[in-house]
C-alpha positions in Angstrom: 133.7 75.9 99.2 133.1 74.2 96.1 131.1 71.1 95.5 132.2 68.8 92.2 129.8 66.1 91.3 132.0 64.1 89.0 131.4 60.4 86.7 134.9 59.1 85.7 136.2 56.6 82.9 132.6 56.1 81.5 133.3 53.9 78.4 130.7 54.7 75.8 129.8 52.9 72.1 129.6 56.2 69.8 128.9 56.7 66.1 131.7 59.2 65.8 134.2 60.3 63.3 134.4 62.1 60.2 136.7 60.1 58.1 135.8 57.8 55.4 136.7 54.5 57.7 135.1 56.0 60.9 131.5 57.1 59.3 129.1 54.1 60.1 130.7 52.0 62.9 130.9 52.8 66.9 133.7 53.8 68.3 134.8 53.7 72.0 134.7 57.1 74.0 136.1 57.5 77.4 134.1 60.5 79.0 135.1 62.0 82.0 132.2 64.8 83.5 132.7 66.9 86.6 130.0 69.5 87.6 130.4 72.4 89.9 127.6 72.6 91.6 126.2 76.2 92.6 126.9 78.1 95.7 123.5 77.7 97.4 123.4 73.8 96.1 124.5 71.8 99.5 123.9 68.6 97.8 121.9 67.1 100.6 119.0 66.1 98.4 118.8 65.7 95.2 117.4 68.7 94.6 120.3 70.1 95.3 122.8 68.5 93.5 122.6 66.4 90.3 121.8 62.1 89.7 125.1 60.7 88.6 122.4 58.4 86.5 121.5 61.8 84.6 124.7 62.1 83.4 125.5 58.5 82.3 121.6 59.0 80.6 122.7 62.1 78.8 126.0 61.1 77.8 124.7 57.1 76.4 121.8 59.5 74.6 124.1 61.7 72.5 126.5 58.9 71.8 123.3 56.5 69.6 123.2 59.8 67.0 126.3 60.7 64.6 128.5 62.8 65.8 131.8 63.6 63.4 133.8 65.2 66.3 134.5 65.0 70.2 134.8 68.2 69.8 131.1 68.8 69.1 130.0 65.7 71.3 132.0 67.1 74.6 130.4 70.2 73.9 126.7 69.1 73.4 127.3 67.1 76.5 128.3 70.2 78.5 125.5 72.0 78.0 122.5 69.4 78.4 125.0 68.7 82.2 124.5 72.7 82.9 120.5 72.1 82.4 120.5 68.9 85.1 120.4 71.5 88.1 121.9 73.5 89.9 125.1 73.4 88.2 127.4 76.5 88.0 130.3 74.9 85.2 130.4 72.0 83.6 133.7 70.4 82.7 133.8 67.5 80.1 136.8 65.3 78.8 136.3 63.0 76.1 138.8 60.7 74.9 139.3 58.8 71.7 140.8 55.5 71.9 141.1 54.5 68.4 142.1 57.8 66.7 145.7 57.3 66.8 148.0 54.6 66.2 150.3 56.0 69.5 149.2 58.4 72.0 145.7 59.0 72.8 143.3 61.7 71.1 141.3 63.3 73.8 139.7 67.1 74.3 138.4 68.8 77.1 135.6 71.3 77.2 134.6 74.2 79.9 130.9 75.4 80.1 129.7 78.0 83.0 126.7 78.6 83.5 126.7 82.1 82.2 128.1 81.3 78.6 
């Protein structure tokens, strides 16, 4: 069995971008988090699992520095989420609304643990 401790759609205001027109403003980020929780975690205190609150609080943090790339900011978030507990993987999507004219830039980053 496998526990997931997840926050969905969080819409965040990010410094974020590399190119000339993005450098300086905030951006909209859609970040998506799901945490594995390891084998011994039952999530019956928490404890034993991890604050959804800790996630939002980690996420809004990196997202008041400059980032250029949701690359590196999916990442970053990733690994503070595998220090919140007992958490065996981290997964973390982060989408970019306002990259693209059509379609919808987004990336997706898996952490365990062990890396």
């Amino acid at each position: 069995m496998a526990m997931v401790v997840s926050v969905s759609d969080l819409p965040l205001s990010a410094r974020i971008g590399i190119n000339p027109d993005e450098v300086g403003r905030q951006q909209t980020l859609i970040v998506s988090v799901d945490l594995t929780l390891a084998d011994h975690a039952r999530g019956a205190t928490l404890a034993e699992s991890v604050d959804y609150r800790r996630i939002v609080a980690e996420a809004e943090m990196l997202a008041t520095g400059h980032i250029g790339m949701i690359e590196v900011f999916a990442r970053a978030l990733a690994e503070r989420c595998l220090a919140l507990g007992p958490v065996r993987e981290a997964i973390v999507s982060v989408k970019k609304p306002q990259a693209l004219p059509f379609g919808l830039a987004a990336v997706r980053v898996t952490l365990c643990a062990a890396d």
